[in-house]
C-alpha positions, -999 to 999 in steps of 0.1 A, spaced: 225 289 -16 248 295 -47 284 290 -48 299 317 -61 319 316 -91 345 341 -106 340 347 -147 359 377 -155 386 400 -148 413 426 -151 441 445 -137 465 471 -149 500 471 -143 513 475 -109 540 504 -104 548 540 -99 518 548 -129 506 578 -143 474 574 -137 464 607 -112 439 589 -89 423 559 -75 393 566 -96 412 566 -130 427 534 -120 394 519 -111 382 533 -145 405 514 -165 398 476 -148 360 481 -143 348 476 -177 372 457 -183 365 429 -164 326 432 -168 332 423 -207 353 396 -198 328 379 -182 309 386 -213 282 409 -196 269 443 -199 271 467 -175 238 466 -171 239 434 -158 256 437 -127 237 440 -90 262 453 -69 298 465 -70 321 462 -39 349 482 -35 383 480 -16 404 507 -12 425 515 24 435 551 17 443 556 53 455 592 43 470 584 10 443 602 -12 424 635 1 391 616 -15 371 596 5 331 579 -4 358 557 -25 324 531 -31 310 559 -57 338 565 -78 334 533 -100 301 548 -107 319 589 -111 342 573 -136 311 551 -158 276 569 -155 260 531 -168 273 520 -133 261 551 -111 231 536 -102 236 506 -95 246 500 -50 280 503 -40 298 498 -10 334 501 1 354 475 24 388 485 44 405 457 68 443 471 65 460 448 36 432 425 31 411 455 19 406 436 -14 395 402 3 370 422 25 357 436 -6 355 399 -24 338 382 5 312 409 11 304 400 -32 310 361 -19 283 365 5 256 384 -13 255 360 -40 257 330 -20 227 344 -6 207 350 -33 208 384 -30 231 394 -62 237 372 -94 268 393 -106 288 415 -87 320 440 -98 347 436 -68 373 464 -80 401 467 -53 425 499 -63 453 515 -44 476 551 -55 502 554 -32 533 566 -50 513 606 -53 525 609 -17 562 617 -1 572 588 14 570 598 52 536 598 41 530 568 28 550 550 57 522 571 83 492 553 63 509 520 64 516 521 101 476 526 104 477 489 101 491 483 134 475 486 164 489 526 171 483 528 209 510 497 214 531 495 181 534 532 169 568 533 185 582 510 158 580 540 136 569 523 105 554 482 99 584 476 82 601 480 120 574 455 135 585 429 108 617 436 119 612 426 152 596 400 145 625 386 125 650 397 155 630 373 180 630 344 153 664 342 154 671 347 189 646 314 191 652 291 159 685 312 143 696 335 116 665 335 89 690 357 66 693 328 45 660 316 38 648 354 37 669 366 6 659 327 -11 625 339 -8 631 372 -22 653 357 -47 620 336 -56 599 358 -61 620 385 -78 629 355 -105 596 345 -107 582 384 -109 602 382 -143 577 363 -161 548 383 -150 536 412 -175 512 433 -145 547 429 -121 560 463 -103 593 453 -105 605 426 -133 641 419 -129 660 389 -115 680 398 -85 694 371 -77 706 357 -43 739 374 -35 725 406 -40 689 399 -17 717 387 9 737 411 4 735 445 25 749 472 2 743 508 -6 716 496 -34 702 471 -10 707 488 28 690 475 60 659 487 68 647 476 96 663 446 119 678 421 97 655 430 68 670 443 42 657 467 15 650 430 -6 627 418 22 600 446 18 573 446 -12 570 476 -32 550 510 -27 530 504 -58 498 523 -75 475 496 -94 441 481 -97 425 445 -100 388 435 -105 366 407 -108 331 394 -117 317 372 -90 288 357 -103 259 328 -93 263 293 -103 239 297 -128 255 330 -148 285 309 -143 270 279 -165 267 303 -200 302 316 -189 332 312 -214 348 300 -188 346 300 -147 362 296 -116 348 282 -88 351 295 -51 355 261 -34 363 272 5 370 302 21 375 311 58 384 342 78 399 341 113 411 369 132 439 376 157 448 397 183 452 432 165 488 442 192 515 417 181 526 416 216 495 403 232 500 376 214 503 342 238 536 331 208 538 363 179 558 338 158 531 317 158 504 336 133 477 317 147 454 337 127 469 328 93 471 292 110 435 291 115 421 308 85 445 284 61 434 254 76 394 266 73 399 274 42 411 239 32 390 219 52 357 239 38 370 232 2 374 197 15 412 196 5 446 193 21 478 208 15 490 181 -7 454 189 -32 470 221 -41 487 231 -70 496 268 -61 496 289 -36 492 331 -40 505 342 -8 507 378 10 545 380 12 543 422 27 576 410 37 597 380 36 595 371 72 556 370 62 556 342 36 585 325 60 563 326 90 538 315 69 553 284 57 552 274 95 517 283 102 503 264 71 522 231 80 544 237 54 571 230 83 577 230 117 580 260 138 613 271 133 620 251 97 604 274 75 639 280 59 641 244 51 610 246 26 625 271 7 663 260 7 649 221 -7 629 242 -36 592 233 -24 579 263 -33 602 271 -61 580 274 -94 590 235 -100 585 225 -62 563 204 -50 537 240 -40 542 262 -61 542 298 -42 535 333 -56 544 322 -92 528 358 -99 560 372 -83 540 379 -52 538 413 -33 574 413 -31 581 416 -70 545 421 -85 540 455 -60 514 459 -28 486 488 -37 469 480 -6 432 477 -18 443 457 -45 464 434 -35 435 405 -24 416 410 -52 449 409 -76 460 376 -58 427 358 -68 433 372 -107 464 358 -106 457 322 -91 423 325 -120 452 329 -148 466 297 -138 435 276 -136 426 285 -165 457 285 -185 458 319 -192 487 328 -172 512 331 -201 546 336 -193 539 322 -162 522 295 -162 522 265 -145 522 227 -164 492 219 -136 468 239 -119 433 229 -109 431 239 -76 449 265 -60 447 287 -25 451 323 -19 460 339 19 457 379 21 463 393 56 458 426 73 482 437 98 504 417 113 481 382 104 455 405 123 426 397 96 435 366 76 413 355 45 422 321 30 405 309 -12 404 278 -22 397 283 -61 388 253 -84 388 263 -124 349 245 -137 362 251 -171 
């Protein structure tokens, strides 16, 4: 088996973008990211594809359209992944997998996502696709089943208001530093605590602050065999991954608090990079909404159940804490185009280990971890990256 190894990529800048279509903003990261890795198109086996769609584009066959937009990659296979908001990790570790297995020495992963073309009734139907409809479509939107969720963690542990606008507040600060960022301005903590007529409720106690951003944009990488890897300028290394799964209805769930999912897919990850939580230096998390990343906290033994808000009121994951989280700004200031988000966190934590982060970076990063989930922690993917060199 290979280990598979990422050695070039690219993304556009996340936003409401003029680009007319998935395929244009596939166009402009494919070939991108092909000759930073330093090979020809020519070279690569297979390109995976992530794009949810889900009624935000009339086009479908979206595993073609890499091909549509360069004729030098029309021949070559191509297949599309969809799993909700991990779209673009579904799309990474079907490229992980072929080349682990010998069956692909480079692959193109491109995830892409246009959602700002539709009204927004629209785009709120394709996002609720990401529930489970039969039990959750009442909520009326997933922003509503976030809600919830946030209502029945404070009947339990207690207000999260607090913590939730110091993790907006975060991510919006560190979002500033970040050139590809949807939305880079420092909000500041009064006004993600603050419900007001430029920040109004939403849904629950989350406030406008607490959701990530509608966002068009596109991401891609090269994931290549250890032995491409060795004449790359530079490489980095896929050290563990894991995948777990959860119950797809939130309220089937034995404890919905718990994200047993994300629990189980972080710690898999680790243990098959043969790390802890205190080997990280980063962490590139899917903050969808704020309640996410806080919930998260708790399932990746960050805290306790119920503490969460402690982790970010101390400043551990501040961009000089102890971990490091979603220095890119993370879904909540960088954007969320669905089918790109996954493969856009792993560009982002491969600009840190390789210093190229700019702005951004961080005074130490070897190793870092990236969770993407689908749904409500319904499909969880957890990277451990390493940088070779």
């Amino acid at each position: 088996m290979s280990t598979p190894a990422i050695t070039g990529w690219a993304h556009t800048r996340f936003g409401k973008t003029e680009h007319p279509d998935v395929e244009s903003l596939m166009a402009e990261v494919s070939l991108a990211a092909i000759a930073d890795a330093g090979l020809e198109p020519g070279d690569v086996d297979v390109v995976h594809v992530g794009v949810f769609n889900a009624g935000l584009s009339n086009q479908s066959f979206d595993a073609a359209l890499v091909g549509a937009a360069h004729p030098e990659l029309a021949a070559t296979p191509a297949v599309r992944s969809e799993n909700a908001c991990a779209t673009g990790s579904a799309a990474l570790y079907a490229a992980y997998d072929q080349v682990e297995a010998g069956r692909a020495r480079v692959a193109l992963v491109v995830g892409a996502e246009k959602m700002t073309a539709v009204p927004g009734d629209v785009a709120v139907d394709a996002l609720l696709g990401a529930s489970h409809r039969r039990t959750e479509e009442h909520w009326g939107s997933f922003a509503a089943i976030f809600g919830g969720l946030a209502s029945a963690y404070a009947e339990r542990y207690g207000d999260p208001r607090e913590a939730l606008a110091l993790i907006a507040a975060k991510n919006h600060h560190n979002g500033v530093d970040n050139p590809f960022a949807h939305l880079r301005r420092d909000l500041g903590f009064d006004f993600c605590a603050t419900e007001s007529a430029k920040n109004p409720r939403v849904a629950g106690p989350l406030l406008r602050t607490d959701c990530s951003l509608v966002s068009d944009g596109a991401a891609a990488v090269v994931v290549t065999s250890e032995d491409v890897a060795r004449s790359a300028r530079r490489a980095v290394r896929v050290a563990g991954r894991f995948q777990a799964n959860a119950p797809m209805s939130v309220a089937a769930r034995p404890d919905p608090l718990a994200f047993d999912g994300a629990a189980r897919s972080f710690a898999g990850g680790l243990a098959a990079a043969g790390t802890t939580l205190d080997g990280l230096d980063l962490l590139e998390t899917h903050d969808c909404f704020t309640m996410a990343e806080l919930l998260q906290y708790e399932a990746f033994g960050l805290a306790e159940p119920g503490k969460g808000g402690q982790v970010i009121a101390d400043g551990v994951t501040a961009a000089d804490g102890r971990l490091p989280v979603n220095r890119s700004g993370g879904l909540k200031s960088k954007g969320h185009p669905v089918g790109a988000t996954g493969v856009s966190q792993v560009v982002m934590a491969a600009l840190q280990l390789t210093g190229e982060a700019g702005d951004f970076q961080l005074p130490k990063a070897d190793r870092a971890a990236v969770f993407n989930m689908g749904g409500a922690a319904v499909a969880n993917y957890t990277t451990v990256l390493e940088a070779l060199r």
